[in-house]
C-alpha positions in Angstrom: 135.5 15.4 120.8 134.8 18.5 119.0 137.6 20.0 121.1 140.1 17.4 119.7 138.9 17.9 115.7 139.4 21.5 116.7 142.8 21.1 117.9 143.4 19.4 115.0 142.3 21.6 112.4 144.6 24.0 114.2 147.4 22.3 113.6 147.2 20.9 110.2 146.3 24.8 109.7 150.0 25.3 111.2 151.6 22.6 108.8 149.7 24.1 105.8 152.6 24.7 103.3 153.2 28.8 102.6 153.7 29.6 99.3 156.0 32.6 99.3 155.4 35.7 96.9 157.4 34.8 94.3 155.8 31.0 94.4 152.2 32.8 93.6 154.0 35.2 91.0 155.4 31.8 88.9 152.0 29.9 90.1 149.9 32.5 88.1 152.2 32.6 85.0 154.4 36.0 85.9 151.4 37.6 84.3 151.9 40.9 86.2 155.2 41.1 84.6 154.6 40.1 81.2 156.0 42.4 78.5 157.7 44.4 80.2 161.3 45.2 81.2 161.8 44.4 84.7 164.6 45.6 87.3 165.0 43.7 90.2 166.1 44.3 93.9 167.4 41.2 95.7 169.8 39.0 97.2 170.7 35.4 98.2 167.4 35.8 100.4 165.5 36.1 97.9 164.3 32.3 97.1 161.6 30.1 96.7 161.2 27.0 98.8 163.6 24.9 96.2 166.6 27.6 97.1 166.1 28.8 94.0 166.8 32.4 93.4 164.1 34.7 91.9 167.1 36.1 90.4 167.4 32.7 88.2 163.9 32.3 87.9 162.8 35.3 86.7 166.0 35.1 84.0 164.3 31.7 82.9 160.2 33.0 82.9 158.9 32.9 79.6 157.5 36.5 78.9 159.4 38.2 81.2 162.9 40.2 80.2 165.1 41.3 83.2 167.7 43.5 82.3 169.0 45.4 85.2 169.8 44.1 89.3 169.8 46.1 92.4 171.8 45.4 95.5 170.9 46.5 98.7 173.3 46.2 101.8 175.7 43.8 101.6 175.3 43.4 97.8 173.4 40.9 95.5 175.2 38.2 96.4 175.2 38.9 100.3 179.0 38.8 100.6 179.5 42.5 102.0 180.3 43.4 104.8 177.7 45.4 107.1 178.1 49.0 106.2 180.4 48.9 104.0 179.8 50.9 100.4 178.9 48.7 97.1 179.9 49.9 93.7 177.7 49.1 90.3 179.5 47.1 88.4 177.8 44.2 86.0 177.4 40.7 87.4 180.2 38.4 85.7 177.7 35.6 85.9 174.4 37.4 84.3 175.5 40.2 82.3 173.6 42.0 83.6 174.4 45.9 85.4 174.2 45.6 88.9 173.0 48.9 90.5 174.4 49.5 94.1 171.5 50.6 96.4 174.4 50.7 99.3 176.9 53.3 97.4 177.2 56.7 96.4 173.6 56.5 96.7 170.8 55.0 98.4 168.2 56.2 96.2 167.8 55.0 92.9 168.6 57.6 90.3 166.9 58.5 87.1 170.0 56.8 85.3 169.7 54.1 87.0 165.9 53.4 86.4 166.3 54.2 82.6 165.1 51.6 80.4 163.5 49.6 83.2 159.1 49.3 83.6 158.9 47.5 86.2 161.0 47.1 89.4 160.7 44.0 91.4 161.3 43.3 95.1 162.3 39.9 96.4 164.2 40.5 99.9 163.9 38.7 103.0 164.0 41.3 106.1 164.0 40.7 109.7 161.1 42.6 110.9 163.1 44.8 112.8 162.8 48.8 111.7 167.2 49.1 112.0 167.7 46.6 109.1 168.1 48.3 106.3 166.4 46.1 103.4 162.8 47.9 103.9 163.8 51.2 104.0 165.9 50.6 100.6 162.4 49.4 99.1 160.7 52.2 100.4 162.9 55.0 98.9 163.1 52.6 95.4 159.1 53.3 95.8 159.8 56.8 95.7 162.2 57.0 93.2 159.8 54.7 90.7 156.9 56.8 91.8 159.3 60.2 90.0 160.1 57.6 87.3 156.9 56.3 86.7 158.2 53.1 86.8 155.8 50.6 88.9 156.8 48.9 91.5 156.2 44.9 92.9 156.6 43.5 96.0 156.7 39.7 96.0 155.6 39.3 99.6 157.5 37.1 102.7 156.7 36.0 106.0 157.8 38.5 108.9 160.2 36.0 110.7 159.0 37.6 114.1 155.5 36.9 113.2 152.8 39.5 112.3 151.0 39.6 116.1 154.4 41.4 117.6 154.9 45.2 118.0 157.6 46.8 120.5 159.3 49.8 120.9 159.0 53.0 120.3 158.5 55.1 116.3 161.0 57.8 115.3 160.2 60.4 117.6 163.3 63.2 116.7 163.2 64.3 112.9 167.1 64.5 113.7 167.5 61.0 114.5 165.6 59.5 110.9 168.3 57.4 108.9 168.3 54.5 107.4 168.2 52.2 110.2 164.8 54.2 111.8 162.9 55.4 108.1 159.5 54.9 108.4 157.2 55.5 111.0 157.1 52.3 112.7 157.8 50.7 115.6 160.8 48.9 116.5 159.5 45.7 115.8 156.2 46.7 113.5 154.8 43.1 113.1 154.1 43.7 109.6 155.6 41.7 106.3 157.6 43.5 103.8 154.4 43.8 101.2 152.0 45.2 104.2 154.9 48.1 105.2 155.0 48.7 101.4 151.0 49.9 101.1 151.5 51.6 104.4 154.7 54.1 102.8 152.7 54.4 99.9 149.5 55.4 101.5 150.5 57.5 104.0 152.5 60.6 102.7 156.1 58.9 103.6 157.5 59.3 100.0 157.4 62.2 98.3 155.1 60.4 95.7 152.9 57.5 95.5 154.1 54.3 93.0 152.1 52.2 91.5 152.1 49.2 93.9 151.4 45.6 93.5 151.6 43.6 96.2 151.9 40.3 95.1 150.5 38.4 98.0 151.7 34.6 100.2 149.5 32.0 100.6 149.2 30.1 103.7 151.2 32.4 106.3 149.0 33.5 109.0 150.3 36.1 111.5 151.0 34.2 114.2 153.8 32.3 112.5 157.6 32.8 113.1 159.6 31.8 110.9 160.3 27.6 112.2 156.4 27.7 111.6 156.8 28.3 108.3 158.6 25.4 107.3 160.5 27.0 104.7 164.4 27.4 104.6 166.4 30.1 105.7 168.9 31.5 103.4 170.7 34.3 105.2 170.1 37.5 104.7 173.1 39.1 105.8 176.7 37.5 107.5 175.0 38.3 111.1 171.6 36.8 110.2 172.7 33.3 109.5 169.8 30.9 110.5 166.0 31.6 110.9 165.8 32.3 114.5 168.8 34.9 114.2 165.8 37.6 113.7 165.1 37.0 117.3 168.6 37.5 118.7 169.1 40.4 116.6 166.6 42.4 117.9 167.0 40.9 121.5 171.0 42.3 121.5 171.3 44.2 118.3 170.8 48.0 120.2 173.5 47.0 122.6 176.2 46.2 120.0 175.8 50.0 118.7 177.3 51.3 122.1 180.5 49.9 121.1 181.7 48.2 124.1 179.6 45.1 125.0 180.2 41.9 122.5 176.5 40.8 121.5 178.7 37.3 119.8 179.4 39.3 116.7 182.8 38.2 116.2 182.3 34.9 117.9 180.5 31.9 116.5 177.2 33.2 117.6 176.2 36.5 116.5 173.6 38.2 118.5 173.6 35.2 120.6 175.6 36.7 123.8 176.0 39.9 126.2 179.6 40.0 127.5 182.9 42.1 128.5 185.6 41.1 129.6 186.2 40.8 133.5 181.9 40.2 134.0 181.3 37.4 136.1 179.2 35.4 134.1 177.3 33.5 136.7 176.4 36.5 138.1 175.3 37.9 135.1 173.1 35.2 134.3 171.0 35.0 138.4 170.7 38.8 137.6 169.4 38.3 133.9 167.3 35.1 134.9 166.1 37.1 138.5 164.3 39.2 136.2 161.9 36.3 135.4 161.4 37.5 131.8 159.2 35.0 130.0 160.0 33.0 127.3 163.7 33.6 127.5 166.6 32.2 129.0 170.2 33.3 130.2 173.1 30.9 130.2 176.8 31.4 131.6 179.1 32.0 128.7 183.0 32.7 129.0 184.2 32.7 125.1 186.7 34.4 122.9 185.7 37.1 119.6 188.1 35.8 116.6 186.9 39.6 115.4 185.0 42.7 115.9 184.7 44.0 119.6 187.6 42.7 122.1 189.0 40.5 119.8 191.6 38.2 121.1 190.1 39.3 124.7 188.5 36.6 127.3 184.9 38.0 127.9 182.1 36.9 130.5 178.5 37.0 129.6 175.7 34.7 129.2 174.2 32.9 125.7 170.6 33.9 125.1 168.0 30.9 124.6 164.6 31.5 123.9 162.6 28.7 125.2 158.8 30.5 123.8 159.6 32.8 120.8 156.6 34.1 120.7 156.1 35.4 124.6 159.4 36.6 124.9 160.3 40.9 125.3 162.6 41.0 122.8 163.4 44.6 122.4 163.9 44.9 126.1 166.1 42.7 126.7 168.6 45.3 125.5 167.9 47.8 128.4 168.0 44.8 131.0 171.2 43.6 129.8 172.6 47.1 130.5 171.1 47.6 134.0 172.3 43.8 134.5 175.7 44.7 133.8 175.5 47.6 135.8 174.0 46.0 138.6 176.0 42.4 138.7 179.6 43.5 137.3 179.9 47.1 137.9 179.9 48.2 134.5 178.3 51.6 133.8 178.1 50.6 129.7 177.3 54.6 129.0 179.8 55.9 131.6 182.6 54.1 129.9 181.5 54.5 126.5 181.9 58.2 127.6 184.8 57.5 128.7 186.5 56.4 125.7 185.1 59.1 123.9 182.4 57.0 121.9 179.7 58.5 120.4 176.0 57.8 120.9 175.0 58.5 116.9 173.8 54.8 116.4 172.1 53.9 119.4 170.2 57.0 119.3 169.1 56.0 115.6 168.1 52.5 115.7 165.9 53.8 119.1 164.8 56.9 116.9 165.1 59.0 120.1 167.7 59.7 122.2 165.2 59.8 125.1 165.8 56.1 126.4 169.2 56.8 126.3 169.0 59.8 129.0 166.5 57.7 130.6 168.8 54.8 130.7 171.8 57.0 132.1 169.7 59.0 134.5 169.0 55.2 136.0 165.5 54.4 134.8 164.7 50.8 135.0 164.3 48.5 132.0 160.6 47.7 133.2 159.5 51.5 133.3 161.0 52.0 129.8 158.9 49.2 128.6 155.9 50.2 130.4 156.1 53.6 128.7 155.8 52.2 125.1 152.6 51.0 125.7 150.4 53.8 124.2 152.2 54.2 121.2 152.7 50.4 120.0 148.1 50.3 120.6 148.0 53.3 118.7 150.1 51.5 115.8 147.9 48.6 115.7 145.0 50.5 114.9 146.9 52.4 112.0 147.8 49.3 110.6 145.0 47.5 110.3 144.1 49.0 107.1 147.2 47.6 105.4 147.1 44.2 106.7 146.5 41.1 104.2 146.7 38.1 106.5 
């Protein structure tokens, strides 16, 4: 019996509702913004549980006057495209000057902080150290810390849970960018307000803000995102539904190499591992031989509409995972590539080199180009793995210090 009640307190623990930062910022009357002229980084992802924007809400608050926006990648209104520059412009809907954090800079300048007290974050990342949102609110620390403007992070779930950490840190000073910035793992199981107190406390900006976290209730690390039962907006073209966090980091290392489709292009983006003339039968036993848990590999022939092999008939497989939580995300990219090698005959680095591609982004998003040689020199998928070990224990002890759920 006491088995059962504890079962289920467990899951009525699991259905409790999680208020988001921005939820707790309204419930406790925007107090921590009262007065004062706020700035505010965001952008369709940043909603409540009603799909309303914080951009709206804040607009309405009584008490609070937001003069000035900030767009990240892909812009305030997420219709971008990935890497491509922004301009600052003013929004035709708000009035309001709309600061590109995606432009001629990536740091905000002194100009563009003028006249501001406050800066607000409100964007929903993927957990993955490669997508870009976190490091734009980490140098918007920095540049608030020179300003001394002070700086809020309305907190949201990590949609890869908080237990998860893979991969390796930035290892080569030569290889920090804006896809590898901080000192994290690949996957750093942390949400966007924990990461915040961590680049502030630990010497990662030149200068410490003044940070408020403003903190979820109700989100316990061992949630992904379906746990949550909140909505998904998405947070860039490539990310459209709540699992997508999954599949980007599951695929998103191979699409830098430049010639495998990861569904980019195709109706499922992330989704698939494919070239054209693969067998994808084949390339499915090989993926499924592996007997990676929590993860599945289907038989896919399909078509890109855009982006890598357009127009071109491609064989692969579609990626299912059938226990989130359990599965190897992160290295699933190195098995795809010694699957492909092994049940097509496609060297991905030999014909990358080939064609005269460049290694710049892979090597980035790794921080390291030491899986790379590892990968070309014919090291297995499983030893890579195995050698991350040391460092993603040593992270979780860092951590702990910054950790609020």
């Amino acid at each position: 019996m006491l088995a059962v009640l504890v079962a289920g307190a467990r899951a009525a623990e699991t259905r409790a509702p999680v208020l988001l930062g921005n939820e707790v910022l309204a419930a406790d009357g925007f107090k921590v913004l009262a007065g004062k002229r706020v700035g505010l980084i965001t952008n369709p992802s940043g909603v409540n549980r009603r799909l309303e924007t914080t951009l709206d809400v804040l607009r309405a608050a009584p008490g609070v006057k937001l003069v000035a926006l900030y767009g990240p990648e892909h812009g305030i209104y997420g219709d971008v495209p990935a890497g491509d520059k922004i301009e600052s412009r003013t929004d035709e809907r708000t009035g309001l000057p709309v600061h590109s954090l995606y432009g001629a800079t990536r740091k905000p300048t002194p100009a563009m902080l003028k006249g501001i007290d406050v800066m607000v974050y409100d964007l929903q990342d993927t957990g993955c150290r490669s997508y870009t949102f976190v490091s734009t609110m980490g140098v918007a620390m920095e540049a608030c810390a020179e300003a001394g403007v002070e700086f809020v992070v309305l907190d949201r779930p990590n949609p890869l849970g908080g237990v998860r950490v893979e991969g390796t840190l930035v290892e080569q000073e030569k290889l920090r960018s804006f896809v590898s910035q901080w000192n994290v793992p690949y996957v750093y199981g942390l949400t966007c307000g924990e990461l915040a107190q961590m680049i502030n406390d630990r010497g990662w900006i030149k200068a410490k803000c003044k940070l408020t976290v403003v903190p979820m209730k109700g989100w316990k690390r061992t949630m992904v995102w379906a746990d949550t039962g909140l909505p998904w907006v998405p947070a860039s073209p490539h990310v459209p539904h709540g699992e997508s966090p999954l599949f980007q980091v599951a695929t998103g290392m191979l699409g830098e190499i430049g010639n495998v489709n990861v569904g980019v292009g195709y109706t499922l983006p992330f989704q698939c591992i494919g070239m054209p003339k693969v067998n994808p039968h084949a390339l499915a036993a090989k993926l499924n031989g592996y007997g990676l848990p929590g993860v599945k590999f289907r038989p896919l022939t399909y078509k890109p509409y855009y982006a890598t092999y357009k127009d071109e008939i491609i064989g692969g497989v579609q990626v299912y995972f059938t226990d989130p939580t359990n599965a190897p995300l992160t290295a699933i990219n190195y098995y795809a590539l010694e699957a492909l090698k092994a049940a097509a005959g496609r060297d991905v680095f030999a014909e990358a080199v080939k064609a005269n591609k460049k290694f710049d982004m892979f090597d980035k998003v790794n921080g390291t180009d030491a899986t790379r040689l590892a990968l070309q020199a014919g090291k297995s998928a499983a030893e890579i793995a195995a050698g991350w070990k040391a460092g993603e224990e040593k992270f979780k002890k860092d951590r702990e210090k910054y950790l609020l759920y």
